[in-house]
C-alpha positions as CSV (number, residue, x, y, z in Angstrom):
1,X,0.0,0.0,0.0
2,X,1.4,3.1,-1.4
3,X,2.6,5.6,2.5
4,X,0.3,8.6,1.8
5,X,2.3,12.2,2.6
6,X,2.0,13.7,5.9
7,X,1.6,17.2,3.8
8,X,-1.4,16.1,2.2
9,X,-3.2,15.7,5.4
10,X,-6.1,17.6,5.7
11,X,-5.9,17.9,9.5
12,X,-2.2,18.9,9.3
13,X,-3.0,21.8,6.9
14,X,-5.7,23.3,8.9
15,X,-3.3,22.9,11.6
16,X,-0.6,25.1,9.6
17,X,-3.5,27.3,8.4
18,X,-4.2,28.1,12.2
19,X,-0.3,28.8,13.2
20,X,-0.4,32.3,15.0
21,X,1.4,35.2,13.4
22,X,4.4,34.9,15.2
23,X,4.9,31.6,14.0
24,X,6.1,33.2,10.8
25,X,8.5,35.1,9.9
26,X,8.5,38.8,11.2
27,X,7.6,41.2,8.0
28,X,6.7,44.0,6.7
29,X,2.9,43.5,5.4
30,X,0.7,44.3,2.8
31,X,-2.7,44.8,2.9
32,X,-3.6,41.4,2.5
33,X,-1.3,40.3,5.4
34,X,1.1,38.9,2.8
35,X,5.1,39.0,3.9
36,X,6.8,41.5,1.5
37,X,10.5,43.2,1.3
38,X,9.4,46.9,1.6
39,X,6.3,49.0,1.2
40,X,5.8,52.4,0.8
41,X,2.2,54.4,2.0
42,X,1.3,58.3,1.5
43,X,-1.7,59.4,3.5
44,X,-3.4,61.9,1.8
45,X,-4.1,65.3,3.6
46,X,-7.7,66.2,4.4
47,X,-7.2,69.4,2.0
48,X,-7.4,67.9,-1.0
49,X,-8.6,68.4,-4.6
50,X,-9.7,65.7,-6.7
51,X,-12.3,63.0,-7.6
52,X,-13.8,62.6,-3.9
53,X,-13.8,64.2,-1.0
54,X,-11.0,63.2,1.2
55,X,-11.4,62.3,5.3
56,X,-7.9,62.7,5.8
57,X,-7.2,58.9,6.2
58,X,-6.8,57.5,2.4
59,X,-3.5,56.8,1.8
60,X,-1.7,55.6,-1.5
61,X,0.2,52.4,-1.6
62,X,2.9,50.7,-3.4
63,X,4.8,47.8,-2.3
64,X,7.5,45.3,-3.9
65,X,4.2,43.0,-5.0
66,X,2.3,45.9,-6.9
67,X,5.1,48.6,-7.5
68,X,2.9,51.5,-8.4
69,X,1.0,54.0,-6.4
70,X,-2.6,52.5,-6.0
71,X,-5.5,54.1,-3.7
72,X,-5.4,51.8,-0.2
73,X,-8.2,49.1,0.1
74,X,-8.5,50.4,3.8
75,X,-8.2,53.8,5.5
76,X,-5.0,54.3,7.7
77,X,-7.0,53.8,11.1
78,X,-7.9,50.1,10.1
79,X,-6.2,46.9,11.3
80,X,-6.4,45.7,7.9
81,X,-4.3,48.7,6.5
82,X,-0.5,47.8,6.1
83,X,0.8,49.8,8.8
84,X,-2.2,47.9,10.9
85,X,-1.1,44.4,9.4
86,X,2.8,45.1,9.9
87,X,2.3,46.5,14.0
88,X,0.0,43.7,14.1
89,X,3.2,41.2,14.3
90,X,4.2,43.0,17.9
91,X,0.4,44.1,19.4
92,X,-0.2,40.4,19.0
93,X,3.3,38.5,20.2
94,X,4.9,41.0,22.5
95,X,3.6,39.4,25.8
96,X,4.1,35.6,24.6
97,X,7.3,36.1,22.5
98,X,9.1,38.8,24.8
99,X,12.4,37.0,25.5
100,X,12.6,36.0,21.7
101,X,11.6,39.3,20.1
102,X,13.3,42.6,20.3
103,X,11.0,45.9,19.5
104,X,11.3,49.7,19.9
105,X,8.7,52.2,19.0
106,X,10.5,55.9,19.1
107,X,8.9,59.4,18.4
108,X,9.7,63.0,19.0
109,X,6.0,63.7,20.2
110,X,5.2,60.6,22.3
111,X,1.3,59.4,22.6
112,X,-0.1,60.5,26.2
113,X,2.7,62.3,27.3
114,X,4.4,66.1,28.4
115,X,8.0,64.4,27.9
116,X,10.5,66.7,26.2
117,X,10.7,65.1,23.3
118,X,12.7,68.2,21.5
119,X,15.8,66.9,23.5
120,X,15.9,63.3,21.9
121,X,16.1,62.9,17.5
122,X,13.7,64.1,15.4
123,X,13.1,60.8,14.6
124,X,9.3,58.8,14.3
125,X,9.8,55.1,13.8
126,X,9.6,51.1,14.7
127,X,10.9,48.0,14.3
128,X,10.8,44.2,15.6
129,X,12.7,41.8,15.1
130,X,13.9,38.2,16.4
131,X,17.6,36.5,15.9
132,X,16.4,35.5,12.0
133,X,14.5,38.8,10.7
134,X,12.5,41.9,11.3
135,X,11.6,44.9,9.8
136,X,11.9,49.2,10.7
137,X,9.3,51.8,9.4
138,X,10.1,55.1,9.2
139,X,7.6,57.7,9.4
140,X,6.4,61.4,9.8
141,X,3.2,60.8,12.1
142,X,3.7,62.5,15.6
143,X,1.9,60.3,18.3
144,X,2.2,57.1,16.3
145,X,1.9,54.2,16.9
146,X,0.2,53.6,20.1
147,X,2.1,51.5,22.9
148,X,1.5,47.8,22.4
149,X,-1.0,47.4,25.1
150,X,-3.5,49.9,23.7
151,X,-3.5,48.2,20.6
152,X,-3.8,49.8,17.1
153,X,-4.9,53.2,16.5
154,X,-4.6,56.3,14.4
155,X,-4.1,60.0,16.0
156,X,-6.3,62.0,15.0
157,X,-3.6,65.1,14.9
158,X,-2.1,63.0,11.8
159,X,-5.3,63.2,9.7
160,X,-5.4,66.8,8.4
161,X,-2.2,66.7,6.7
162,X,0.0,64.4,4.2
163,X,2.2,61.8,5.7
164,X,4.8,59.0,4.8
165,X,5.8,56.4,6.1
166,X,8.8,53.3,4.3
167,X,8.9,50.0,5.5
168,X,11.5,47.5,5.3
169,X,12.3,43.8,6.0
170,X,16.2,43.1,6.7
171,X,17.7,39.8,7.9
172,X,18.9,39.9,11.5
173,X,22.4,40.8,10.7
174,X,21.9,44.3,9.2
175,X,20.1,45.4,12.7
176,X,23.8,45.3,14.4
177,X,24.1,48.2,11.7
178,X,20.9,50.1,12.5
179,X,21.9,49.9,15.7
180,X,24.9,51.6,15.4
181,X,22.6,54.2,13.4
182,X,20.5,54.4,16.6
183,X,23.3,56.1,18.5
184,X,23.5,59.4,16.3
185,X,19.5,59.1,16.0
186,X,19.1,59.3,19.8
187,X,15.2,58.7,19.2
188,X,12.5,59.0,21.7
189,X,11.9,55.7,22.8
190,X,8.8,55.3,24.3
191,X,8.4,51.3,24.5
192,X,10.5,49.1,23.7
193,X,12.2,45.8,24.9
194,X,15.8,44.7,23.9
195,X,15.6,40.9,25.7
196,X,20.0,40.1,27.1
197,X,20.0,37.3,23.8
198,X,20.3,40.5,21.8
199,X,22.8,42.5,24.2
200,X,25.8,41.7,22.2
201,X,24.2,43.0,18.8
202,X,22.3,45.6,19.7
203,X,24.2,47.5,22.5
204,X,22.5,50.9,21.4
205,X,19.0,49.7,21.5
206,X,19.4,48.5,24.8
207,X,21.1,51.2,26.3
208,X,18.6,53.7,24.5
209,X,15.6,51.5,25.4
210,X,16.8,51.0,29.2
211,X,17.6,54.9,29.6
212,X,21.7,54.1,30.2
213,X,24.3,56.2,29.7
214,X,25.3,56.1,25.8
215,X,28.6,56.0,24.2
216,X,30.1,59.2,22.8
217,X,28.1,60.2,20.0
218,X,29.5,60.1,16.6
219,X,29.1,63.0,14.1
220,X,27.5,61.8,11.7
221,X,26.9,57.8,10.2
222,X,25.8,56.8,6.8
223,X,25.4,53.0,6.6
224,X,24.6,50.6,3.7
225,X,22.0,48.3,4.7
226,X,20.5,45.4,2.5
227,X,17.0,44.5,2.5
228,X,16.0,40.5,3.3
229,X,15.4,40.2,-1.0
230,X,19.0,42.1,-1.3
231,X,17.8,45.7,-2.1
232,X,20.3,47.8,-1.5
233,X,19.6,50.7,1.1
234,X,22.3,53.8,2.4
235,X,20.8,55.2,5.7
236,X,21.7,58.7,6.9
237,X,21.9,59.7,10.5
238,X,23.2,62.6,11.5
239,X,23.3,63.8,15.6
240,X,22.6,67.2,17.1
241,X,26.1,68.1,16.7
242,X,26.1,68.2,13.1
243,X,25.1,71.4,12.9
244,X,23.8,71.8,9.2
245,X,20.5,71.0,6.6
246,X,21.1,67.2,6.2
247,X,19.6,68.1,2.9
248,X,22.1,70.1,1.3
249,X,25.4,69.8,3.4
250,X,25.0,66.0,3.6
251,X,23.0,64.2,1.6
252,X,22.5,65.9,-1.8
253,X,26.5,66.6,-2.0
254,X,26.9,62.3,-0.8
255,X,24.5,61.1,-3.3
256,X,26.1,63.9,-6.2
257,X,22.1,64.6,-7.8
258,X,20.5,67.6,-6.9
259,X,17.2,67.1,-5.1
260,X,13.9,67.9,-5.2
261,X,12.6,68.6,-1.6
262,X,9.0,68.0,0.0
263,X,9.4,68.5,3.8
264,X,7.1,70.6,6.7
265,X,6.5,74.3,5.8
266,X,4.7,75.5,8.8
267,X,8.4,75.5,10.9
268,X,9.8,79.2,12.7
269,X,12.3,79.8,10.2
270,X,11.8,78.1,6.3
271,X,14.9,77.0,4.3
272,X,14.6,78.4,1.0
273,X,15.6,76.4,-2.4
274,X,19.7,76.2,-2.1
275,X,22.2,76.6,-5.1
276,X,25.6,77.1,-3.0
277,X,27.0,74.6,-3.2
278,X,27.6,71.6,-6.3
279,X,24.4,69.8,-6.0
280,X,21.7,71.7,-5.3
281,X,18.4,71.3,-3.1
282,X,15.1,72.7,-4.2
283,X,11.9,72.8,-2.7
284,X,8.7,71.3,-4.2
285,X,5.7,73.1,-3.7
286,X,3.2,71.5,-5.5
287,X,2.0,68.1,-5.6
288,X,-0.7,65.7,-7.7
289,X,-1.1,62.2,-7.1
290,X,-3.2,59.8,-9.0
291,X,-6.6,59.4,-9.5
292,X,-6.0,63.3,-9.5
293,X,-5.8,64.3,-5.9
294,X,-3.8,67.8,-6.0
295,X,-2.2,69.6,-3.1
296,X,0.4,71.7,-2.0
297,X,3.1,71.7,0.3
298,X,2.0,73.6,3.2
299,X,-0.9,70.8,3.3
300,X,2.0,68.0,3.7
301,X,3.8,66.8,7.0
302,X,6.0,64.5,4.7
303,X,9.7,64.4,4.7
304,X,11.0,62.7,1.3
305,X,13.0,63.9,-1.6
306,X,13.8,62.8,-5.3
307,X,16.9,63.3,-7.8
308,X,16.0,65.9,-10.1
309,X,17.7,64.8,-12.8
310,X,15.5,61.3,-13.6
311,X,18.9,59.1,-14.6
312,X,20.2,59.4,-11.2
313,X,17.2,57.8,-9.8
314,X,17.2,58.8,-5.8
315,X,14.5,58.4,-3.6
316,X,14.9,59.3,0.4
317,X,12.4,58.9,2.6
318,X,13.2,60.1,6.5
319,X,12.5,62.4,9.5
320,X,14.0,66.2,9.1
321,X,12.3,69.5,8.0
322,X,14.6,71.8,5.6
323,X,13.9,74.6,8.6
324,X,17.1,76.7,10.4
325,X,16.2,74.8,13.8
326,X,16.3,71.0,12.8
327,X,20.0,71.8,11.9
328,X,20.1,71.3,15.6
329,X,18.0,68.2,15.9
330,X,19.2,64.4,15.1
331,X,17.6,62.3,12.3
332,X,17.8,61.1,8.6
333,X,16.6,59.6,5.9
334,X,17.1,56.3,4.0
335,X,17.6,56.4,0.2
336,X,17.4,53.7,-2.6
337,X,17.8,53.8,-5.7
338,X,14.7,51.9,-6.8
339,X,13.4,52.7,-10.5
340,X,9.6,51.7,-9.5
341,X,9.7,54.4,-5.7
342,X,11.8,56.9,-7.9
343,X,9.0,57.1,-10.7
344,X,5.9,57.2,-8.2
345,X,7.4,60.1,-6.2
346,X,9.3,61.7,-8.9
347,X,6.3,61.7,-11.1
348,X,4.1,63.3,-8.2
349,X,5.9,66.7,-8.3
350,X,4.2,69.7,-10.7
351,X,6.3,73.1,-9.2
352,X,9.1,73.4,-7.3
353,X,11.0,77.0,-6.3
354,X,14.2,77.7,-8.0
355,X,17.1,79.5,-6.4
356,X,15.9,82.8,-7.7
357,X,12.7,82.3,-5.8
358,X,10.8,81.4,-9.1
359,X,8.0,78.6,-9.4
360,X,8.9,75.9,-11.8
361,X,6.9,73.9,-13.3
362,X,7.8,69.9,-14.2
């Protein structure tokens, strides 16, 4: 009599069918709860022109699945969203996992808190991981997320204007390098747990997470990271005492494109488009996304900018506002050189302000 496979059985695939989250690998997520190697989101801002009326919680969505902006199946406060589906991975495994799982959840304006968050990095972010993977999303949503025991949520302060927010999955080794990131970041933690299996990796984290003393600080750090499918990432981090716009003095001159600029415009003192030095920065003031949803820049709390020229094919997505007083502040920006996130943002830009203070129009 022929031995029938053990993978056939019925019972054993419900069985597998059933496994909780945690029992697979840690991930970013889609929308559809499927693991993928990086996603990107833009939540629309509330004023908004186009074919419907916006409620400040649509977001566009591309990810390394569908690599094209598409209007989100879900609005940003719902579970099923991809920022919902990725948190979902801690909310649900933090209590039973803790001594295998490592998390931190950082912002400069904590949820339910008077901390003085203008002392750590101007840094939103979060990341899990365990000793095989994880993944770390970057972001521009003050009070976001919530702690792990209050479960998912939106703010509502994030709903009137833009947002964006990268997501990444890396194999366990390239967290000893955003680790090392961590220390010129100096983000404000606000829940976290580094377990001692991960002391020897992640010194940093554990240190920041545990409110220790840190090493000295270095200047500045830009580290090449590779994603778990082997895109190729270059991280900048830059600590209060590089006194400079990350921008121009860093990251435009680094990367040798000049870039197209889309940060917060509602800051004391505005940067203006900059041509002194070889590559130049400019700031985008317009922008339309598909579906034809139009807005501009003063309606955006996004931090990202794009290669102007389209061959060099830069995208960064990170934490700092060109304004005089984040010159002061820690933070950064990671940047790929994607062809699919380079033509979605790149394509979403209509004006931008020249060094002599003139609109120009893409």
């Amino acid at each position: 009599m022929p031995v029938r496979s053990a993978w056939c059985h019925p019972a054993l695939l419900l069985l597998l069918s059933s496994l909780p989250l945690w029992a697979a690998e840690i991930s970013c997520r889609n929308e559809n709860g499927e693991a993928v190697d990086w996603f990107a989101l833009y939540k629309l801002p509330k004023h908004t022109t186009g074919e419907i009326a916006m409620l400040g919680l649509e977001y566009m969505y591309m990810d390394t699945l569908a690599p094209q902006w598409q209007l989100g199946k879900y609005l940003v406060n719902m579970t099923q969203g991809a920022l919902g589906q990725t948190l979902k991975q801690l909310y649900e495994t933090y209590e039973s996992q803790k001594n295998s799982i490592a998390y931190a959840i950082y912002n400069d304006e904590v949820p339910q808190s008077d901390s003085d968050g203008w002392k750590r990095g101007h840094t939103k972010g979060f990341l899990l991981l365990d000793k095989s993977q994880g993944f770390w999303v970057i972001h521009s949503v003050p009070l976001f997320p919530p702690i792990p025991e209050d479960g998912y949520g939106y703010p509502a302060t994030g709903e009137f204007y833009g947002q964006t927010a990268i997501c990444i999955t890396f194999k366990y080794d390239q967290f000893t390098e955003i680790d090392q990131q961590m220390l010129s970041y100096n983000p404000g933690i606000y829940s976290c747990s580094i377990p001692n299996i991960f002391q020897a990796d992640l010194p940093n984290l554990q240190k920041l997470c545990a409110g220790s003393r840190l090493p000295s600080v270095p200047l500045r750090h830009l580290s090449k990271l590779q994603s778990a499918h082997g895109e190729t990432f270059l991280h900048f981090a830059k600590s209060h005492l590089f006194i400079d716009d990350i921008y121009v003095a860093w990251m435009a001159q680094e990367l040798k494109t000049d870039l197209l600029a889309e940060s917060w415009q509602h800051s004391g003192q505005k940067l203006p488009s900059n041509c002194s030095l070889n590559y130049h920065v400019y700031n985008i003031n317009l922008i339309r996304m598909p579906l034809n949803f139009t807005f501009y820049s003063i309606n955006d709390h996004s931090k990202w900018a794009v290669s102007r020229e389209y061959k060099d094919q830069w995208t960064c997505i990170g934490d700092l506002n060109r304004a005089a007083e984040q010159a002061w502040r820690s933070g950064g920006f990671i940047c790929m050189q994607n062809e699919h996130i380079y033509k979605a943002f790149r394509n979403l830009i209509i004006h931008y302000d020249s060094c002599t203070d003139a609109s120009t129009v893409i």
